[in-house]
N, C-alpha and C positions, 0 to 999 in steps of 0.2 A: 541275827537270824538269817540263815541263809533263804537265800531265792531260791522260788520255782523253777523247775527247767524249763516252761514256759515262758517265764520270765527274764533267760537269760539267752534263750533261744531268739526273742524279741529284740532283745538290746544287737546280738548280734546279727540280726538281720538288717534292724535299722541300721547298725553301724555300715555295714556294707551297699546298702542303697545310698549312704554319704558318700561313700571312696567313690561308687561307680559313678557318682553323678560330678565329681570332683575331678574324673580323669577323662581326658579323652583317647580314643584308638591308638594316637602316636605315643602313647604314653607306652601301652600296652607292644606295639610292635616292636618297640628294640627288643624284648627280652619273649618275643613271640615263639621262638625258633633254636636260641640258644640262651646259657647263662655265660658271664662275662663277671663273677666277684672277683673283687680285690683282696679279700680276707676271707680264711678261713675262721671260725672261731668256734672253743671248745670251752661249752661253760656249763653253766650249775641249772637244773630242771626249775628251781625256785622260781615260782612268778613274779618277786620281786625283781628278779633281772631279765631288765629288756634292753633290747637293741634301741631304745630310746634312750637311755644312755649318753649314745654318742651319735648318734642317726637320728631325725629324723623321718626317713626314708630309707631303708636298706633293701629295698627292692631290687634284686639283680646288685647291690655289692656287697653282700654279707653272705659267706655259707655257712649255715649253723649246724652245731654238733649240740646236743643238751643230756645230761643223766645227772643223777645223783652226785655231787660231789668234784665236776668237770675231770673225770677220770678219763685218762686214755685208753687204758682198756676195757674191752668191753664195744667199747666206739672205734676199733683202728679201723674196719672196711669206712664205716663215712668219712672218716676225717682223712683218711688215704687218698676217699677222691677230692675232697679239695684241694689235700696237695699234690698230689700226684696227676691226676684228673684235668682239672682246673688251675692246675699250677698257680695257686697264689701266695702271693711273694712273702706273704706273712699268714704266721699262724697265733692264733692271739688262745691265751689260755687262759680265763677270765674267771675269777673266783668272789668269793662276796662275802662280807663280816656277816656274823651269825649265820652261816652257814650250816643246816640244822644236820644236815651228812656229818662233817666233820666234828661236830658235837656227841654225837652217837656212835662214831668211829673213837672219841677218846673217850669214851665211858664203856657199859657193860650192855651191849646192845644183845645179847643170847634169847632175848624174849619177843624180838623182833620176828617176823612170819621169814621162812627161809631164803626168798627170791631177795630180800632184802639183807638180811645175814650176808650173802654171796656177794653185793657189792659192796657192801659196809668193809667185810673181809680184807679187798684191796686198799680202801683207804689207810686201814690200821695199820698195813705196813708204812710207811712213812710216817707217822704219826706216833708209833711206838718207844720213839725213845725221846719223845717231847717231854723235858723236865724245865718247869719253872715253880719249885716249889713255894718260892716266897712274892710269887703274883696275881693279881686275881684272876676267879675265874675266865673274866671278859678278855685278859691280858691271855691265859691258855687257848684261850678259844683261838682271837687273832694269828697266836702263833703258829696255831693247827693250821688255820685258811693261809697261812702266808711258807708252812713248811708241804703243805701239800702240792703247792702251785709249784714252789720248786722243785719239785718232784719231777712230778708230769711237764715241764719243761724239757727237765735233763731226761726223763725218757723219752720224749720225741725227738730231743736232740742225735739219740742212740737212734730208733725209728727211722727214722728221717735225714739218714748221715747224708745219700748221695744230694739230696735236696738243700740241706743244710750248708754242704760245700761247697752248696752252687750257689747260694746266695738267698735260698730262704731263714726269713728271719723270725726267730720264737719266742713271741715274747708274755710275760706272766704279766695278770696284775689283778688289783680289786677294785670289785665297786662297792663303794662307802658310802652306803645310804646311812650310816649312823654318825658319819663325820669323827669315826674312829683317829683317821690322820689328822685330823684339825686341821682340815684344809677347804670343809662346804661339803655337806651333805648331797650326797648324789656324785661326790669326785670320782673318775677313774682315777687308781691309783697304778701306776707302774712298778714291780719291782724286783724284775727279770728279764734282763733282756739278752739269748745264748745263753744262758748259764751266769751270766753276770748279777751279782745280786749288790755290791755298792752301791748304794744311790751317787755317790760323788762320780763315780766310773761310769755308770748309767749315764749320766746328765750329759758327757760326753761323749758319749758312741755317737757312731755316725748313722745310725740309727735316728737319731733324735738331731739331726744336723740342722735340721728345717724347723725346728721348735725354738722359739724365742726362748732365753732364760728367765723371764718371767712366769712365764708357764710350766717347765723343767723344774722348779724349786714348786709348785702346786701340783704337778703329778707325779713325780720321781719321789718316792719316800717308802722307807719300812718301820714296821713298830719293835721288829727282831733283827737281831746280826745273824 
Protein backbone atom coordinates (compact mmCIF):
# COMPACT_ATOMS: atom_id res chain seq x y z
CA UNK A 1 0.00 0.00 0.00
CA UNK A 2 1.47 3.21 -0.76
CA UNK A 3 1.84 6.10 1.68
CA UNK A 4 0.26 9.26 2.29
CA UNK A 5 2.08 12.29 0.99
CA UNK A 6 1.88 13.32 4.50
CA UNK A 7 3.39 10.57 5.36
CA UNK A 8 6.38 10.75 3.35
CA UNK A 9 6.58 14.45 3.65
CA UNK A 10 7.04 13.44 7.48
CA UNK A 11 9.70 10.77 6.99
CA UNK A 12 11.54 13.24 5.07
CA UNK A 13 11.42 16.03 7.17
CA UNK A 14 12.54 13.97 10.17
CA UNK A 15 15.07 12.63 8.00
CA UNK A 16 16.58 15.94 7.62
CA UNK A 17 16.34 17.21 11.22
CA UNK A 18 18.89 13.87 11.66
CA UNK A 19 21.47 15.19 8.91
CA UNK A 20 21.25 18.91 10.29
CA UNK A 21 21.76 17.79 13.82
CA UNK A 22 24.55 15.26 12.66
CA UNK A 23 26.63 18.03 10.91
CA UNK A 24 28.10 20.84 11.92
CA UNK A 25 28.94 24.55 10.04
CA UNK A 26 32.46 23.28 8.98
CA UNK A 27 30.84 20.51 7.57
CA UNK A 28 28.78 22.79 5.42
CA UNK A 29 31.61 25.47 4.58
CA UNK A 30 33.91 23.60 2.32
CA UNK A 31 31.44 23.11 -0.18
CA UNK A 32 29.65 26.72 0.79
CA UNK A 33 31.07 28.58 -2.13
CA UNK A 34 32.11 25.98 -4.66
CA UNK A 35 31.74 22.26 -5.88
CA UNK A 36 35.22 20.23 -5.95
CA UNK A 37 33.67 16.38 -7.34
CA UNK A 38 35.83 13.80 -8.31
CA UNK A 39 33.51 11.91 -10.54
CA UNK A 40 31.21 12.64 -12.80
CA UNK A 41 28.41 9.93 -13.07
CA UNK A 42 25.70 9.00 -15.64
CA UNK A 43 23.33 6.56 -14.50
CA UNK A 44 19.80 5.03 -14.44
CA UNK A 45 16.60 7.38 -12.79
CA UNK A 46 15.77 3.88 -10.91
CA UNK A 47 15.57 4.38 -7.13
CA UNK A 48 17.12 1.25 -6.81
CA UNK A 49 20.50 2.93 -7.60
CA UNK A 50 22.12 5.03 -5.26
CA UNK A 51 25.23 6.66 -4.59
CA UNK A 52 25.22 4.43 -1.50
CA UNK A 53 26.58 1.99 -3.57
CA UNK A 54 29.92 2.95 -3.15
CA UNK A 55 29.62 6.39 -0.96
CA UNK A 56 28.61 6.70 1.82
CA UNK A 57 28.76 10.50 1.62
CA UNK A 58 28.94 11.85 -1.81
CA UNK A 59 28.60 15.32 -0.77
CA UNK A 60 30.67 17.53 -2.96
CA UNK A 61 32.42 14.31 -4.72
CA UNK A 62 29.83 13.00 -6.89
CA UNK A 63 28.20 14.94 -9.79
CA UNK A 64 25.25 13.17 -10.84
CA UNK A 65 23.60 12.76 -14.35
CA UNK A 66 20.25 10.47 -13.97
CA UNK A 67 17.43 9.48 -16.94
CA UNK A 68 16.05 6.56 -18.12
CA UNK A 69 18.36 4.12 -19.16
CA UNK A 70 21.84 6.23 -18.29
CA UNK A 71 21.74 7.65 -21.85
CA UNK A 72 24.12 10.23 -22.98
CA UNK A 73 21.87 11.84 -25.01
CA UNK A 74 19.46 13.69 -23.95
CA UNK A 75 21.89 14.54 -20.89
CA UNK A 76 25.13 16.16 -22.91
CA UNK A 77 24.57 19.96 -21.46
CA UNK A 78 25.06 18.31 -17.61
CA UNK A 79 27.34 15.87 -18.09
CA UNK A 80 29.36 18.35 -20.25
CA UNK A 81 29.75 20.41 -17.13
CA UNK A 82 31.07 17.79 -15.13
CA UNK A 83 33.54 17.16 -17.65
CA UNK A 84 34.21 20.06 -19.12
CA UNK A 85 33.20 22.34 -16.13
CA UNK A 86 34.43 20.66 -13.33
CA UNK A 87 36.87 18.70 -15.00
CA UNK A 88 36.74 15.43 -13.50
CA UNK A 89 39.08 13.01 -14.05
CA UNK A 90 36.54 10.11 -14.51
CA UNK A 91 33.23 9.71 -15.99
CA UNK A 92 31.57 6.66 -14.68
CA UNK A 93 28.66 5.32 -16.77
CA UNK A 94 26.61 3.20 -14.27
CA UNK A 95 23.97 0.88 -15.26
CA UNK A 96 21.98 -1.95 -13.33
CA UNK A 97 20.42 -5.53 -13.86
CA UNK A 98 16.86 -5.33 -14.60
CA UNK A 99 16.94 -2.23 -15.77
CA UNK A 100 13.14 -1.79 -16.64
CA UNK A 101 14.37 0.96 -19.68
CA UNK A 102 16.28 -1.62 -21.35
CA UNK A 103 13.74 -4.16 -21.02
CA UNK A 104 11.10 -1.91 -22.81
CA UNK A 105 13.65 -0.89 -25.30
CA UNK A 106 14.00 -4.66 -26.30
CA UNK A 107 10.45 -5.46 -26.68
CA UNK A 108 7.46 -3.65 -28.33
CA UNK A 109 7.21 -0.55 -26.23
CA UNK A 110 4.59 1.67 -29.30
CA UNK A 111 1.87 1.83 -26.38
CA UNK A 112 4.03 3.70 -24.02
CA UNK A 113 2.78 7.69 -23.70
CA UNK A 114 5.11 9.52 -26.49
CA UNK A 115 7.80 11.65 -24.11
CA UNK A 116 8.61 8.06 -23.20
CA UNK A 117 8.48 6.45 -26.83
CA UNK A 118 11.31 9.48 -27.51
CA UNK A 119 13.76 8.19 -25.13
CA UNK A 120 12.95 4.45 -25.34
CA UNK A 121 13.78 5.31 -29.33
CA UNK A 122 17.54 6.02 -28.46
CA UNK A 123 18.10 3.07 -26.34
CA UNK A 124 16.73 0.61 -29.19
CA UNK A 125 19.51 1.69 -31.28
CA UNK A 126 22.17 -0.22 -29.53
CA UNK A 127 20.02 -2.86 -28.58
CA UNK A 128 18.79 -3.73 -32.05
CA UNK A 129 20.87 -6.33 -33.13
CA UNK A 130 21.03 -8.21 -29.52
CA UNK A 131 20.48 -11.91 -30.56
CA UNK A 132 20.87 -14.64 -28.09
CA UNK A 133 18.43 -16.86 -29.20
CA UNK A 134 19.13 -19.88 -27.18
CA UNK A 135 19.29 -17.88 -23.61
CA UNK A 136 16.96 -16.80 -21.12
CA UNK A 137 15.18 -14.18 -20.78
CA UNK A 138 17.13 -12.86 -17.65
CA UNK A 139 20.42 -13.80 -19.71
CA UNK A 140 18.89 -11.05 -22.82
CA UNK A 141 17.96 -8.62 -20.45
CA UNK A 142 21.76 -8.65 -18.79
CA UNK A 143 23.06 -8.42 -22.28
CA UNK A 144 20.92 -5.38 -23.10
CA UNK A 145 22.32 -3.63 -19.64
CA UNK A 146 25.80 -4.60 -20.38
CA UNK A 147 25.47 -3.87 -24.55
CA UNK A 148 23.94 -0.47 -23.73
CA UNK A 149 26.71 0.62 -21.21
CA UNK A 150 29.02 -0.06 -24.10
CA UNK A 151 27.53 1.98 -26.10
CA UNK A 152 27.41 5.21 -24.25
CA UNK A 153 30.88 4.78 -23.21
CA UNK A 154 32.16 4.63 -26.88
CA UNK A 155 30.05 7.55 -27.47
CA UNK A 156 31.39 9.75 -24.80
CA UNK A 157 34.54 8.45 -25.77
CA UNK A 158 33.72 10.29 -29.43
CA UNK A 159 32.08 13.40 -27.18
CA UNK A 160 34.67 13.79 -25.06
CA UNK A 161 37.88 13.17 -27.52
CA UNK A 162 39.80 16.47 -26.37
CA UNK A 163 39.18 15.37 -22.70
CA UNK A 164 39.59 11.79 -23.38
CA UNK A 165 43.20 12.59 -24.70
CA UNK A 166 43.96 14.47 -21.94
CA UNK A 167 43.53 11.77 -19.59
CA UNK A 168 39.97 11.61 -18.65
CA UNK A 169 38.89 8.22 -18.04
CA UNK A 170 35.42 6.41 -18.96
CA UNK A 171 34.44 3.86 -17.41
CA UNK A 172 31.18 1.50 -17.75
CA UNK A 173 29.90 -0.82 -15.15
CA UNK A 174 26.73 -2.40 -13.20
CA UNK A 175 25.38 -2.49 -9.98
CA UNK A 176 24.22 -5.92 -9.19
CA UNK A 177 21.65 -5.73 -6.63
CA UNK A 178 20.47 -9.44 -7.93
CA UNK A 179 24.11 -10.96 -7.62
CA UNK A 180 23.76 -11.52 -11.29
CA UNK A 181 27.79 -11.94 -11.32
CA UNK A 182 27.92 -14.16 -8.48
CA UNK A 183 30.11 -12.01 -6.78
CA UNK A 184 27.39 -10.38 -3.63
CA UNK A 185 24.55 -8.62 -4.12
CA UNK A 186 24.84 -5.00 -4.18
CA UNK A 187 28.59 -5.61 -6.25
CA UNK A 188 29.73 -2.87 -8.57
CA UNK A 189 30.54 -4.47 -11.29
CA UNK A 190 33.24 -3.06 -13.90
CA UNK A 191 33.09 -3.69 -17.40
CA UNK A 192 34.41 -0.93 -19.42
CA UNK A 193 36.90 0.77 -19.14
CA UNK A 194 37.98 3.39 -22.82
CA UNK A 195 36.30 1.08 -24.67
CA UNK A 196 38.09 -1.91 -23.21
CA UNK A 197 35.67 -4.60 -22.59
CA UNK A 198 38.11 -7.73 -21.46
CA UNK A 199 37.96 -8.37 -18.15
CA UNK A 200 41.54 -9.92 -18.21
CA UNK A 201 42.71 -6.45 -20.03
CA UNK A 202 40.60 -4.46 -17.60
CA UNK A 203 42.14 -6.00 -14.40
CA UNK A 204 45.26 -4.57 -15.94
CA UNK A 205 44.85 -0.99 -17.02
CA UNK A 206 46.44 1.32 -15.21
CA UNK A 207 43.28 2.55 -14.38
CA UNK A 208 42.85 -0.05 -11.77
CA UNK A 209 46.71 0.14 -10.65
CA UNK A 210 45.82 0.94 -7.08
CA UNK A 211 43.28 -1.99 -6.70
CA UNK A 212 44.50 -5.13 -5.14
CA UNK A 213 43.83 -8.25 -7.21
CA UNK A 214 41.61 -9.58 -4.87
CA UNK A 215 39.25 -7.16 -5.49
CA UNK A 216 39.97 -6.82 -9.43
CA UNK A 217 38.66 -10.63 -9.80
CA UNK A 218 35.19 -9.41 -7.49
CA UNK A 219 34.56 -6.17 -9.65
CA UNK A 220 36.16 -6.77 -13.21
CA UNK A 221 33.73 -9.27 -14.78
CA UNK A 222 30.92 -9.68 -17.75
CA UNK A 223 28.21 -12.04 -18.39
CA UNK A 224 28.68 -11.34 -22.52
CA UNK A 225 31.78 -11.12 -24.78
Amino acid sequence: MLKKPSQILLSLILGNDSFVEQHEHGYFEKFQNVQTPDITILTCSDSRVQLTLFEPDATNRVFVVRNIGNQLLGSFGSVDYGVKHLHTPVLLILGHVRCGAIKAALSDYGDEPFDIIRELDHLSIPLRHIKYPNQSPEMVWNAGVETNIDYQVNLAMKKYKSEFEAGLSIIGAVDDFTNSYKTGDGRLIIININGETDPEKIRSHEVLADIPDTLKQLHVKRLTD
